[in-house]
Structure formats: structure tokens, C-alpha cells
N, C-alpha and C positions, 0 to 999 in steps of 0.2 A: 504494500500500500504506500502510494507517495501521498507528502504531506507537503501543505505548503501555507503562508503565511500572507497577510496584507493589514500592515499597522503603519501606521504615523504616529512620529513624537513630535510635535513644537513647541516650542516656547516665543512667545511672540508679545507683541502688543494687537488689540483691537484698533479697526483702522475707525468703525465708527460704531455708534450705538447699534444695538442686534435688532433686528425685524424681527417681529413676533406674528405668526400668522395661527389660526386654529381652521382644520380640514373639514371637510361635511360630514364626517365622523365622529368629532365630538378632540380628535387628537391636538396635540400642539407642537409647532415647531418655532426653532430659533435661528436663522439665519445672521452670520457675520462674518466681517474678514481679520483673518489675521496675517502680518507684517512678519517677518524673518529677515533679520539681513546678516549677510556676509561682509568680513570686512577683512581683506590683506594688503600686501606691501604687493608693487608691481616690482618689472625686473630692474625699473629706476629709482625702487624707495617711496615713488610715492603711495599715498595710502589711497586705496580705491572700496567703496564699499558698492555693495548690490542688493538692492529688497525684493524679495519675494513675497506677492499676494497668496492668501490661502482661503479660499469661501469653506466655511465651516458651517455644517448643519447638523442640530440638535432637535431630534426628538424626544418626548414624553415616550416614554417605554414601560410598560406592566404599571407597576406602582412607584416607578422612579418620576419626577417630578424634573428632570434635568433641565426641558426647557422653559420650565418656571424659575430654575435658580439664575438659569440665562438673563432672564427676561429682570429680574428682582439683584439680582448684582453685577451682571456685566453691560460697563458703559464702557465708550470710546475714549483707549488711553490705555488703560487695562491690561495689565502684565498677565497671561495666561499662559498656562503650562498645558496640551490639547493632545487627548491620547484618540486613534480613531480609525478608520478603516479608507482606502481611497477608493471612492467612487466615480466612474466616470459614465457622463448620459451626453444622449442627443435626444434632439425632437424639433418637429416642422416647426417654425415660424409662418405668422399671420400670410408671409407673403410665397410661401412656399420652401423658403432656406432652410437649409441643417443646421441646424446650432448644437454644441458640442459646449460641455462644460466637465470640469476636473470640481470632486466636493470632498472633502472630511467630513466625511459621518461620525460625528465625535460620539463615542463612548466612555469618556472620561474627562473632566479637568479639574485645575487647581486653583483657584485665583491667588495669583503670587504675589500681588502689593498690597499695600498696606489699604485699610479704608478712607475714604478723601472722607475733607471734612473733618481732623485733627482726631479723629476716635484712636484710643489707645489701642484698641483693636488688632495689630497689625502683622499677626499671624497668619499663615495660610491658608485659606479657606478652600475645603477639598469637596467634590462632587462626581459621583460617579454614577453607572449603570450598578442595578445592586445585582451582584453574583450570583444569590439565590432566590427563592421567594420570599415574600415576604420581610426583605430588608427595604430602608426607606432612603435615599439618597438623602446627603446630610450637606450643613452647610458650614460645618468647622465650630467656630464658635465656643467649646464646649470653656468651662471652667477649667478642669483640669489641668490644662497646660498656662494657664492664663499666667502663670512667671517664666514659661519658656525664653521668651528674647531674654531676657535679664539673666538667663542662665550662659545663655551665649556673652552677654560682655565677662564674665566671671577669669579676672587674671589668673586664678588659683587651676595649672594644670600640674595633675599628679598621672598625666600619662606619660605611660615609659618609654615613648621613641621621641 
């Protein structure tokens, strides 16, 4: 049996606020793009960078909520970490053209900056597709970690490398 794979990782910036659309089904999605860039030395020093667009699309799936958490904390700007599968479609246009598009079907993210708006907040706030039934997609938040940054400034290392 051959096996084979189709994942995307990004981390990016949102280029603008997501579209939020709901289908004749009752479903919902969240459309957006996310930014990638590269950035090297050519073979004369100087520095060149290069962005790549990525349309990212979120669906509501079983009892995951993703494209509500889309819709409830990603704004344009927005530091995203985007796990997801590549999809590619065509279909006629009004005037009879093929149009051809490349999408992330995202089944995962992370929101990696902090909250605008000065909230102490500024933990990463994680969202997934849930693994099994019955898990609820979550939106970080929890108390528990709420002194983790502060752990991270702590000069006191007693690791031994």
C-alpha cells in the first residue's frame, strides 16, 4: 500500500480582515489571505525579499466552531501560524473562462501575537479541528498558564548545556 501526504505549514501575517460567508446548509466559512515572505542576500549583498499570497479557507466542521474563532479573533495584521491541506479548483466564469485557484483548507491555527488593545493577554491563542468527537475547539485563554511569559524572562537557568 502507498501512502502519501498533502499538508501546509505557515506562519504569516493576514493581508486583510476574513470574509465570513454561511452556505444554504446552515454551514460556515472563513475566507483570508495570508502573507509569507522570503528574505536573502543576492550574489551582490544586497538584500532582496519576496511575499507570497496564500487564500486560506476555514470551515465549521462537526462540533469544531473554527470558522467562528476566524470570524471572533482574526483581523488584518494578525500573526498566524496555519496548518492545512492544498486544495486546488477551477470552474466557469459568468462569461465562459476557466478560472483556476490554489486554497489552504486550514485545519489548524494558532494566533501568535499578542491581543491589540494593551490586554495582558499575550499568549498564544491555539484552534484546531478536534481529533475526536466530541472535543470543542478552544481559544487559548485558559488561566493556567496565565505567568507563562514571565517564566520566559526568568534569568535563573539551571540547564546543563
Amino acid at each position: 500500500m502507498s501512502r502519501s501526504l498533502n499538508k501546509a505549514t505557515l506562519i504569516g501575517n493576514v493581508g486583510s480582515d476574513p470574509e465570513i460567508r454561511s452556505t444554504s446548509n446552515g454551514g460556515r466559512v472563513a475566507t483570508f489571505s495570508l502573507a509569507t515572505s522570503n528574505i536573502w542576500n543576492d550574489a551582490s549583498g544586497t538584500k532582496q525579499e519576496k511575499t507570497e499570497w496564500h487564500r486560506c479557507v476555514v470551515w465549521n466542521q462537526g462540533k469544531s466552531g473554527l470558522a467562528d474563532v476566524v470570524e471572533r479573533y482574526v483581523k488584518k495584521g494578525e500573526k498566524l501560524f496555519v496548518e492545512g491541506e492544498i486544495n486546488y479548483r477551477q470552474w466557469q466564469d459568468k462569461d465562459g473562462q476557466t478560472k483556476y485557484t490554489t486554497e489552504i483548507k486550514v485545519r489548524e491555527l494558532i494566533l501568535l501575537g499578542g491581543r491589540s488593545g494593551g490586554s495582558d493577554d499575550d499568549a498564544p491563542r491555539r484552534s484546531s479541528a478536534p481529533a475526536k468527537a466530541g472535543s470543542k475547539a478552544s481559544s487559548g485563554g485558559s488561566d493556567d498558564f496565565a505567568d507563562f511569559p514571565g517564566a520566559l524572562q526568568d534569568e535563573d537557568d539551571d540547564l546543563p548545556f
